[in-house]
C-alpha positions as CSV (number, residue, x, y, z in Angstrom):
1,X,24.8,13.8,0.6
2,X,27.7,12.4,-1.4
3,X,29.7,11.7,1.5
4,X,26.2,9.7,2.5
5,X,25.9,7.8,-0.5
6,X,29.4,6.7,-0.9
7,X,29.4,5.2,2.7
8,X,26.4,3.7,1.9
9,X,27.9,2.0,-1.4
10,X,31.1,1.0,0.0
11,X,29.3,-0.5,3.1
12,X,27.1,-2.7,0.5
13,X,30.1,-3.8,-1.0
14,X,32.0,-4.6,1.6
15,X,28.8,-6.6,2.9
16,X,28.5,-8.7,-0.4
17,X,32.0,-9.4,-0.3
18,X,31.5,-11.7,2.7
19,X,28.4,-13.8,1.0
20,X,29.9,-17.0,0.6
21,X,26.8,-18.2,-0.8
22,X,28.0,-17.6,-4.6
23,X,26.0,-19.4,-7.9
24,X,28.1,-20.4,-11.3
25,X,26.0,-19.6,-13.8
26,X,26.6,-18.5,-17.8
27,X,26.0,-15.3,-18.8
28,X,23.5,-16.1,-21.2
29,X,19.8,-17.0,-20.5
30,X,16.4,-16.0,-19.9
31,X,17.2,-15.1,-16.4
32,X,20.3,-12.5,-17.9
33,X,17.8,-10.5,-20.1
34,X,15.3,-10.3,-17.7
35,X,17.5,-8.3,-15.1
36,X,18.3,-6.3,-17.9
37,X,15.2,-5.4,-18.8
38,X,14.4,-4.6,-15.3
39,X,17.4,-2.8,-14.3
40,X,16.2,-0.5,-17.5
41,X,12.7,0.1,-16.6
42,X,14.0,1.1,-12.8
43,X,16.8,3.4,-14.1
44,X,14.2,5.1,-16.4
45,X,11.6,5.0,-13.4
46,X,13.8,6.4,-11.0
47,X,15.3,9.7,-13.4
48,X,11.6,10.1,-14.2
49,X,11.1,10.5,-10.6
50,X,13.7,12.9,-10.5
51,X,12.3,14.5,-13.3
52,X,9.1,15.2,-11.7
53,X,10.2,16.4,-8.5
54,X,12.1,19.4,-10.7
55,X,15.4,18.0,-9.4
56,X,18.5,18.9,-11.7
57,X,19.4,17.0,-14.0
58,X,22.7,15.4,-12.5
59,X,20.6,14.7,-9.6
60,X,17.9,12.7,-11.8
61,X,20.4,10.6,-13.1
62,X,22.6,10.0,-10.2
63,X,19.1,8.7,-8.7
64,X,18.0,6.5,-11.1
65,X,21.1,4.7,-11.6
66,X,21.8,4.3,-7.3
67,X,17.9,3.5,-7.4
68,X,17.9,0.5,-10.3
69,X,21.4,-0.5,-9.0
70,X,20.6,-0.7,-5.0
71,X,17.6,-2.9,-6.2
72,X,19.6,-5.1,-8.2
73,X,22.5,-5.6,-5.2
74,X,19.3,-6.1,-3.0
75,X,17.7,-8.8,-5.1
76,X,21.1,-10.5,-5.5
77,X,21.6,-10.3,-1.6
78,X,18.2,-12.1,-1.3
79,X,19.6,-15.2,-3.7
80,X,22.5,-15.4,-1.2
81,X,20.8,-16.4,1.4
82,X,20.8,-19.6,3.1
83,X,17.8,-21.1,1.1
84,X,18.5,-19.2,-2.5
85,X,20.2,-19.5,-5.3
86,X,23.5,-17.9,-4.2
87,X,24.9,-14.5,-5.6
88,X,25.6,-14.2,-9.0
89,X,28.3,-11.6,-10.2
90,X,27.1,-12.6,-14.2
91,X,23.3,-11.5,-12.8
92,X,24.7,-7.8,-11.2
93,X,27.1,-7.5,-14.3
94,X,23.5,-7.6,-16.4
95,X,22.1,-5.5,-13.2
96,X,24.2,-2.4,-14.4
97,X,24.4,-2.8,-17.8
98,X,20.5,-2.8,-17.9
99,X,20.7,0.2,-15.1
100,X,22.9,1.9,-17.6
101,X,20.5,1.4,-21.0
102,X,17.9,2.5,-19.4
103,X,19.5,5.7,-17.7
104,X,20.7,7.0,-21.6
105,X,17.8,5.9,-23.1
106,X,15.6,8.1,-20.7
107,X,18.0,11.1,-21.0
108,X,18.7,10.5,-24.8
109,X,14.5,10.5,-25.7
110,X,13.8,13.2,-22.8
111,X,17.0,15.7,-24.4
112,X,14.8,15.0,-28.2
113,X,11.3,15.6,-26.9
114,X,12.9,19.1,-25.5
115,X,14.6,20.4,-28.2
């Protein structure tokens, strides 16, 4: 499964390497805090998933982190297109760093509502 997973990463990167279709953006503005904010959400949705399907606990947060970060490559994949607004690396940089808040939140709140 890891062996899956890490072909399936490095393949993804290797893809977005080649987008030539790149934006120059800050890395402030609305647009920043919004993929933050729904990096979070997924990362927390997706260990919550885990959660419920009694999966261990490395398991639920190895999948909500590859879950809110494979959305955020995807969305940024869709801007590279021809017609879009070209890949931002500022807009995946605030893509993990959401995917990250989100993921320790979750597991910081769950660990306190346990003990």
């Amino acid at each position: 499964m890891r062996l899956l997973c890490l072909l399936a990463i490095s393949s993804l990167l290797l893809f977005i390497i080649g987008c030539t279709h790149l934006v120059n953006d800050n890395w402030t503005g609305k647009d920043k805090v919004q993929h933050f904010i729904a990096s979070a959400a997924m990362a927390a949705a997706g260990s919550a998933y885990g959660t419920h399907q009694n999966w261990n606990e490395a398991r639920c947060r190895s999948f909500g982190l590859a879950f809110s970060i494979g959305i955020g490559a995807a969305k940024e994949l869709y801007d590279s297109r021809a017609g879009g607004t070209g890949w931002s690396w500022k807009d995946f940089a605030w893509d993990v760093s959401g995917a990250a808040a989100g993921h320790s939140l979750y597991h910081a709140t769950r660990r306190s509502l346990i003990a």
